[in-house]
C-alpha positions in Angstrom: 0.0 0.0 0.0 1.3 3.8 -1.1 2.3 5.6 1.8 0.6 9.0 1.5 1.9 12.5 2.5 -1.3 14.2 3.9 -3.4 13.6 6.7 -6.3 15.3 8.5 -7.6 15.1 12.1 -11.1 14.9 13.3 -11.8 18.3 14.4 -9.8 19.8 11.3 -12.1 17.5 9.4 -14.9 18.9 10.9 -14.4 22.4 10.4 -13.3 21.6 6.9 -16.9 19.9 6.0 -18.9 22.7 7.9 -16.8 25.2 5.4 -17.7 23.2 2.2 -21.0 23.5 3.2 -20.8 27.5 3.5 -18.4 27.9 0.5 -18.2 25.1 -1.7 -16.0 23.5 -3.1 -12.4 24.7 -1.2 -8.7 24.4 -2.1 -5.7 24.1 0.7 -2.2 26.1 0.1 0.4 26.3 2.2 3.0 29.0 0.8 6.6 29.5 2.1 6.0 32.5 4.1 5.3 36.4 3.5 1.7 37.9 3.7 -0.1 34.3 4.6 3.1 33.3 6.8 3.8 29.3 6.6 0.1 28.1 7.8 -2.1 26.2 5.5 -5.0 28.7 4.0 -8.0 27.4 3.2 -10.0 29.2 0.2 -12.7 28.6 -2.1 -11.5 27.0 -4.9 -13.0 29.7 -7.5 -11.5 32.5 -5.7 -7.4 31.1 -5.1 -5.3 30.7 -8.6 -2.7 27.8 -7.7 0.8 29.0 -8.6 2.1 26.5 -10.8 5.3 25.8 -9.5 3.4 24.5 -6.2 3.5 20.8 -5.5 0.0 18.7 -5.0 0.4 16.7 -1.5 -2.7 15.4 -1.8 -6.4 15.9 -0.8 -8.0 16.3 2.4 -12.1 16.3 2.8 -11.8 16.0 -0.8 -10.3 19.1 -0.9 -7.0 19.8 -2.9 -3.9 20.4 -0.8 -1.1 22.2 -2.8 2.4 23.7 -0.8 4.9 26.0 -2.3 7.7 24.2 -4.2 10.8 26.0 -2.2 8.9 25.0 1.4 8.3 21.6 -0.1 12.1 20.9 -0.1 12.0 21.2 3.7 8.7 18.5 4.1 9.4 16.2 1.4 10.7 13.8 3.9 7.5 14.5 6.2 4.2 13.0 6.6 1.9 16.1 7.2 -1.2 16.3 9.7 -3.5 19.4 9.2 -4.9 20.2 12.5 -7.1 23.4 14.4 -7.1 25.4 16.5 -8.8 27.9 18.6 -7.7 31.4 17.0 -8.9 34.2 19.1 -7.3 36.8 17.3 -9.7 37.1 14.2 -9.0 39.1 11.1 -5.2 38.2 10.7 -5.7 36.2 7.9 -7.1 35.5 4.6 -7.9 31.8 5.7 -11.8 30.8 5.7 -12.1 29.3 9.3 -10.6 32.2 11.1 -14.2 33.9 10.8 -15.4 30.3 12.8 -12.4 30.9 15.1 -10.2 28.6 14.4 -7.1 28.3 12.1 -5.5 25.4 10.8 -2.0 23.9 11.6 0.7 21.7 10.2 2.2 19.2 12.2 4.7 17.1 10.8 6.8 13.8 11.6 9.8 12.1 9.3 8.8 9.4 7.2 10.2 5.8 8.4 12.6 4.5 6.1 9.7 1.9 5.1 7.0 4.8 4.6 9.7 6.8 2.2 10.4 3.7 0.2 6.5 3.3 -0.3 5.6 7.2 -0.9 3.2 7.4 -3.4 4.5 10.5 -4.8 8.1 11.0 -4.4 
């Protein structure tokens, strides 16, 4: 079985689904810092143009999950969780769930040397 590179938790899950239903369909992008910092941003997939030098990790929620190439080079040997969290300061950033209060997280562990062998995407 392909080891996959993206995973979601519950409550990310949640608020991801309660999102869809508000927005529609939604698109993930985590860029490598600037103006949206290093956090995954959620937006409605008419409304965000994918760069095309960013790299597809996956999909959670059904929900397309793209990072910036240069910050890919320091994950690519990382499975990535997307998690949430309260937020209480609202308004600092372009991300749809901050208006719910939360924002979403990236946590990260190295691969085992079995789960790199078995990546489906390399």
């Amino acid at each position: 079985m392909a080891t996959q590179r993206l995973a979601v938790t519950k409550d990310a899950a949640l608020v991801i689904e309660k999102l869809k239903e508000e927005h529609g369909p939604l698109v993930f992008n985590q860029s490598g810092g600037c103006c949206d910092g290093t956090a995954p941003m959620c937006y409605e997939k008419s409304d965000f143009y994918v760069p095309s030098r960013n790299v597809k990790l996956g999909e959670i929620c059904g929900c397309e999950f793209f990072m910036d190439k240069d910050q890919f080079e320091y994950f690519k040997h990382s499975h990535i969780t997307i998690d949430v969290k309260k937020e209480t300061a609202f308004g600092n950033s372009f991300s749809l769930e901050i208006d719910m209060g939360y924002q979403f997280i990236t946590k990260s562990r190295i691969f085992t040397d079995e789960e790199y062998a078995n990546l489906e995407i390399k």
